[in-house]
N, C-alpha and C positions, 0 to 999 in steps of 0.2 A: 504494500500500500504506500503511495505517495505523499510527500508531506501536503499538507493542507492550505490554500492560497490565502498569502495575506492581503487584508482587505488596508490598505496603509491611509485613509483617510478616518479609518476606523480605529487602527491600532498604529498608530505613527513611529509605537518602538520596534515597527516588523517584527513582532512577535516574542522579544522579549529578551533579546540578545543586546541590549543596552547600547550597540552601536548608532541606533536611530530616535533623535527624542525631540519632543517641538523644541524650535528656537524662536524665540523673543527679540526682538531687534527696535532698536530705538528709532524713533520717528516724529514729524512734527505733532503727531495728536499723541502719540503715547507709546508704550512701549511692547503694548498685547495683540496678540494676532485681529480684534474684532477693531484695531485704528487701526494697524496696519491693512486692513481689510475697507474700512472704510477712507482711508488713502486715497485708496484704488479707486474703486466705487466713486469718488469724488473728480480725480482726472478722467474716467472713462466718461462719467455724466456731462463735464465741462465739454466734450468733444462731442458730444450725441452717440459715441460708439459703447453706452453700458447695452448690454442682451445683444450684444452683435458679437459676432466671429472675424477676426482678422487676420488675412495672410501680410505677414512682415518680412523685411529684410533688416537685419540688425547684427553689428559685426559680421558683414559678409554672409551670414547663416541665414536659413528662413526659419520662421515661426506661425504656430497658429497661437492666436493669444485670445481670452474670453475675459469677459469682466461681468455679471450679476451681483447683487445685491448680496447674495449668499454665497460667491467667489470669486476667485479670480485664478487662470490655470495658464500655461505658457506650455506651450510644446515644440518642443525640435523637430520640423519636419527631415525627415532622412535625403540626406542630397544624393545617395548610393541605388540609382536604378538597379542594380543588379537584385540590392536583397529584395524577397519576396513580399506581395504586393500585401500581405498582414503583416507588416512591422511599418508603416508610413509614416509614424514621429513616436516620439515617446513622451514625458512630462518631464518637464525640468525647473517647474516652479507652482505649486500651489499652497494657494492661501485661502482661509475659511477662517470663520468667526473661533473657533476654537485653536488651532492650527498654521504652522506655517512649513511648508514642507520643500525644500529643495534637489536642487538631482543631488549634491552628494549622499544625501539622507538619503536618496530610495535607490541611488545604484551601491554605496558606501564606499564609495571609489572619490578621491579628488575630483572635482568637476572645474569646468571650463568656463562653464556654461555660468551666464550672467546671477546674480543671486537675487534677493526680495528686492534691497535698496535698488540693484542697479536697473531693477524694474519698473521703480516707481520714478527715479531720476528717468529713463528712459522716456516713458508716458508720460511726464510731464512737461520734457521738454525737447518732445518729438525728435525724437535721436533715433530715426527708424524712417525705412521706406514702405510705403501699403501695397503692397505686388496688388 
């Protein structure tokens, strides 16, 4: 029998292995994931783009990026045609009223890939192209 899939929006410490735990991150409203949440929610409503889906270009890389009321998610779309057509981006940033979760947290690997602030600095000051 196979191990059992972690649901990581549910259980953010991947199951208990200590290596994955919310982080907290200073910001202009506060320092808990439901300001850093409403960060978001307040540059994506200045724009008209909250409840919309967006394909980005940002450091070279594309993204799909969402923003609701209840999140905000960032995904890597895969630039590698070769791999198969089920793996087309992965997450590498989500944030919810409870939570903030980054790719190092859900790959546990060093990541590259931009983090919370350099998301919210991004969105606010349009440092991204809209493919």
């Amino acid at each position: 029998m196979g191990a059992e899939p972690v649901d990581f929006l549910a259980n953010p410490t991947g199951g208990g292995d200590g290596k994955m735990e919310n982080k907290f991150f200073p910001g202009a409203a506060g320092n808990m994931p439901v300001d850093i949440l409403q960060e978001f929610v307040g540059a994506f409503a200045r724009k008209g783009w909250l409840n919309q889906g967006l394909r980005i270009m940002h450091r070279d890389k594309r993204y799909r990026i969402f923003c609701s009321e209840t999140g905000f998610t960032a995904h890597r779309i895969n630039d590698n045609c070769a791999v198969s057509w089920g793996f087309p981006c992965w997450a590498v940033c989500i944030v919810t009223e409870d939570q903030i979760i980054e790719d190092s947290h859900l790959s546990g690997f060093a990541s590259i890939e931009p983090g919370v602030q350099d998301w919210l600095r991004c969105i606010a000051e349009g440092d991204f192209q809209i493919l």
